[in-house]
C-alpha positions as a Python dict, from the first residue, in 0.01 Angstrom:
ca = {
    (1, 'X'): (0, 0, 0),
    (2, 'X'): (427, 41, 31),
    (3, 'X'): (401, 189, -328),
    (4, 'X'): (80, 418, -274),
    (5, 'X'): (295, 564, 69),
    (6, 'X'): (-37, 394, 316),
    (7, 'X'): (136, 149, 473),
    (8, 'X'): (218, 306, 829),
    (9, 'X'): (462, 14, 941),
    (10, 'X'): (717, 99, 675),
    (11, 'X'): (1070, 104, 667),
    (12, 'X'): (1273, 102, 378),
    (13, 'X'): (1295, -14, 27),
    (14, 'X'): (1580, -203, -51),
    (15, 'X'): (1687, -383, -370),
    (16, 'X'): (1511, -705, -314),
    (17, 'X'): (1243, -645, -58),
    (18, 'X'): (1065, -408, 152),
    (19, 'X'): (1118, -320, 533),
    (20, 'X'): (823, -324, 759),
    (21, 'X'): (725, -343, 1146),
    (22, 'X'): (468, -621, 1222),
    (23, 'X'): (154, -505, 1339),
    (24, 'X'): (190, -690, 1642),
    (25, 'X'): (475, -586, 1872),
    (26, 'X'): (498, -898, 2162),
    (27, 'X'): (858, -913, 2092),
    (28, 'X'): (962, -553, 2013),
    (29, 'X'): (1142, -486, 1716),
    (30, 'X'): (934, -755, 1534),
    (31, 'X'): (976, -708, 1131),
    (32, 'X'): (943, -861, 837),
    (33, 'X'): (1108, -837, 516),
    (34, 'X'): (884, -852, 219),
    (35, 'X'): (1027, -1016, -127),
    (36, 'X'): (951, -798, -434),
    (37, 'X'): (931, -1072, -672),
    (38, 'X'): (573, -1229, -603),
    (39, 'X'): (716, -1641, -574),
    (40, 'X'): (591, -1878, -288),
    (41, 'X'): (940, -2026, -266),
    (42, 'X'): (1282, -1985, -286),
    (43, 'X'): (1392, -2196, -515),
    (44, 'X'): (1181, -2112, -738),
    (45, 'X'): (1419, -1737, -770),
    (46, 'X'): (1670, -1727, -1002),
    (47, 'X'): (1994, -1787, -835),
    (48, 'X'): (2132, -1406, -845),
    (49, 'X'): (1830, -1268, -685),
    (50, 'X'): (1737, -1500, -439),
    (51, 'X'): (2151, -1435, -337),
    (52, 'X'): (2086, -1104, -320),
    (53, 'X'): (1763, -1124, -123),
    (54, 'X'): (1892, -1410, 125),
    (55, 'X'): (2190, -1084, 206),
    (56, 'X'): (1951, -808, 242),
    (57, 'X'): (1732, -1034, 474),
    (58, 'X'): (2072, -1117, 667),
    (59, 'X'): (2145, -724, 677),
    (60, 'X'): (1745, -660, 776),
    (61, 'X'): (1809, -907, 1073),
    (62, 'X'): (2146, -754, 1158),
    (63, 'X'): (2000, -411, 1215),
    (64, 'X'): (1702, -587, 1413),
    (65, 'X'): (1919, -705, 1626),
    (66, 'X'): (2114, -402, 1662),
    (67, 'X'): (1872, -155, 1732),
    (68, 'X'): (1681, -346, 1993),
    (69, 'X'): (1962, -517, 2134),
    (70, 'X'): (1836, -855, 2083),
    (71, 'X'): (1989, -1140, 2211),
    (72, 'X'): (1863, -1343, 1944),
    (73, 'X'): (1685, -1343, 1612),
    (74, 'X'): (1416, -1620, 1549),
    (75, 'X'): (1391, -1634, 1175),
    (76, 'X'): (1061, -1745, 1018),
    (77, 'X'): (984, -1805, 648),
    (78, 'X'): (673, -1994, 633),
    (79, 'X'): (414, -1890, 372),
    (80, 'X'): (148, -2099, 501),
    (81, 'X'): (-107, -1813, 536),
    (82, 'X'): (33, -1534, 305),
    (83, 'X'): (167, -1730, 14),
    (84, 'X'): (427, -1470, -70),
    (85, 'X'): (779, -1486, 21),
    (86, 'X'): (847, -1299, 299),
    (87, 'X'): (1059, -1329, 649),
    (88, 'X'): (933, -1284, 985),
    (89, 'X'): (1238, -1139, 1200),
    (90, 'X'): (1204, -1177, 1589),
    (91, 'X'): (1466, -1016, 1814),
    (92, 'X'): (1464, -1204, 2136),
    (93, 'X'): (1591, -1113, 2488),
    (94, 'X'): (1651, -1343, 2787),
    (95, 'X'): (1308, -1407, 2984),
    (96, 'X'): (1085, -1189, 2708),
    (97, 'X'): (837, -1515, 2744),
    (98, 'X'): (862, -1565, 3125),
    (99, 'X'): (572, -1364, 3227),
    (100, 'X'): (343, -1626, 2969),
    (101, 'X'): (444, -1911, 3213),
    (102, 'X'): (774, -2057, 2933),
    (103, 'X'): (1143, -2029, 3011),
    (104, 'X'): (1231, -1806, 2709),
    (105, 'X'): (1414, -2053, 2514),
    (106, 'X'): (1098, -2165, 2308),
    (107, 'X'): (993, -2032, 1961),
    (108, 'X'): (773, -1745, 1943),
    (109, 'X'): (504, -1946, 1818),
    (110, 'X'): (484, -2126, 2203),
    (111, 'X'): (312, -1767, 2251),
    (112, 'X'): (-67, -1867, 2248),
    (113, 'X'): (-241, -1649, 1949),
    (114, 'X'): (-474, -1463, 2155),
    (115, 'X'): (-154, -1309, 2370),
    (116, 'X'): (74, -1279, 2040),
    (117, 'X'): (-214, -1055, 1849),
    (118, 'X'): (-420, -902, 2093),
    (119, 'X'): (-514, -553, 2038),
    (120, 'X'): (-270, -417, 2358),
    (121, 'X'): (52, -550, 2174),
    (122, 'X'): (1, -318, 1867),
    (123, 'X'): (205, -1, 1891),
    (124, 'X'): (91, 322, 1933),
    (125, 'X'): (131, 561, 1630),
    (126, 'X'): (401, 726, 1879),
    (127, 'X'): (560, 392, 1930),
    (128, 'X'): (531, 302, 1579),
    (129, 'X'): (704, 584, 1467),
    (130, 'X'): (993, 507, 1728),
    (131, 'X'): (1047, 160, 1675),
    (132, 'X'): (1054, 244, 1272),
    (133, 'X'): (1312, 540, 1307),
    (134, 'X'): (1536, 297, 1554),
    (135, 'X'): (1541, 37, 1278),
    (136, 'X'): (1580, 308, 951),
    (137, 'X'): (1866, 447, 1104),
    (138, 'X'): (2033, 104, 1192),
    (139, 'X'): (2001, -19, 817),
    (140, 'X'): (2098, 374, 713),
    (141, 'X'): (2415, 270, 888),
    (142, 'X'): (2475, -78, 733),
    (143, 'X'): (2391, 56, 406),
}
């Protein structure tokens, strides 16, 4: 979809991945970082790439944090239902799980799924486009 220009939560390209908003927004600024290479681990990259990719993910989660003034970034590589290397970047802020009865200092997976992907937490096309022009120009600037 990145490479037919029809996926409408890309970012940006970058050497060793792809830049895209998740489709679920519970913890704004949520993105992921997609690995080029198709490998369900990352050992199994050869050393210079997987370097290079382990950066970029680093700089991804950098300008995360920067351009929605996160707190924190909960970093997630798990593969268990998309067997394709890719991160999961989280920026957190202080209370952002309060209102779902936790302190805020748990991992986002404490979110039950039925709050973390129902319908009302996916962006609009206008918020889409805002939260994807905050993060371009972040990694613009890194770059």
């Amino acid at each position: 979809m990145i490479k037919n220009n029809e996926n409408p939560h890309y970012v940006k390209e970058l050497e060793t991945g792809y830049v895209v908003m998740g489709d679920h927004q519970l913890f704004k600024g949520y993105t992921l970082f997609l690995c080029k290479v198709h490998e369900t681990e990352l050992f199994n990259l050869n050393d210079d790439f997987k370097n290079k990719y382990l950066q970029e993910m680093s700089m991804v989660a950098e300008a995360v944090s920067k351009a929605f003034h996160a707190e924190k970034i909960n970093y997630e590589l798990l593969g268990n239902g998309d067997t394709h290397l890719h991160w999961h970047l989280f920026p957190r802020i202080k209370g952002d799980m309060g209102e779902y009865g936790m302190n805020g200092k748990g991992p986002v997976w404490w979110v039950p799924a039925e709050i973390m992907y129902d319908n009302k937490n996916r962006p609009s096309t206008k918020e889409l486009k805002e939260l994807k022009k905050k993060l371009r120009e972040q990694l613009e600037n890194q770059l």
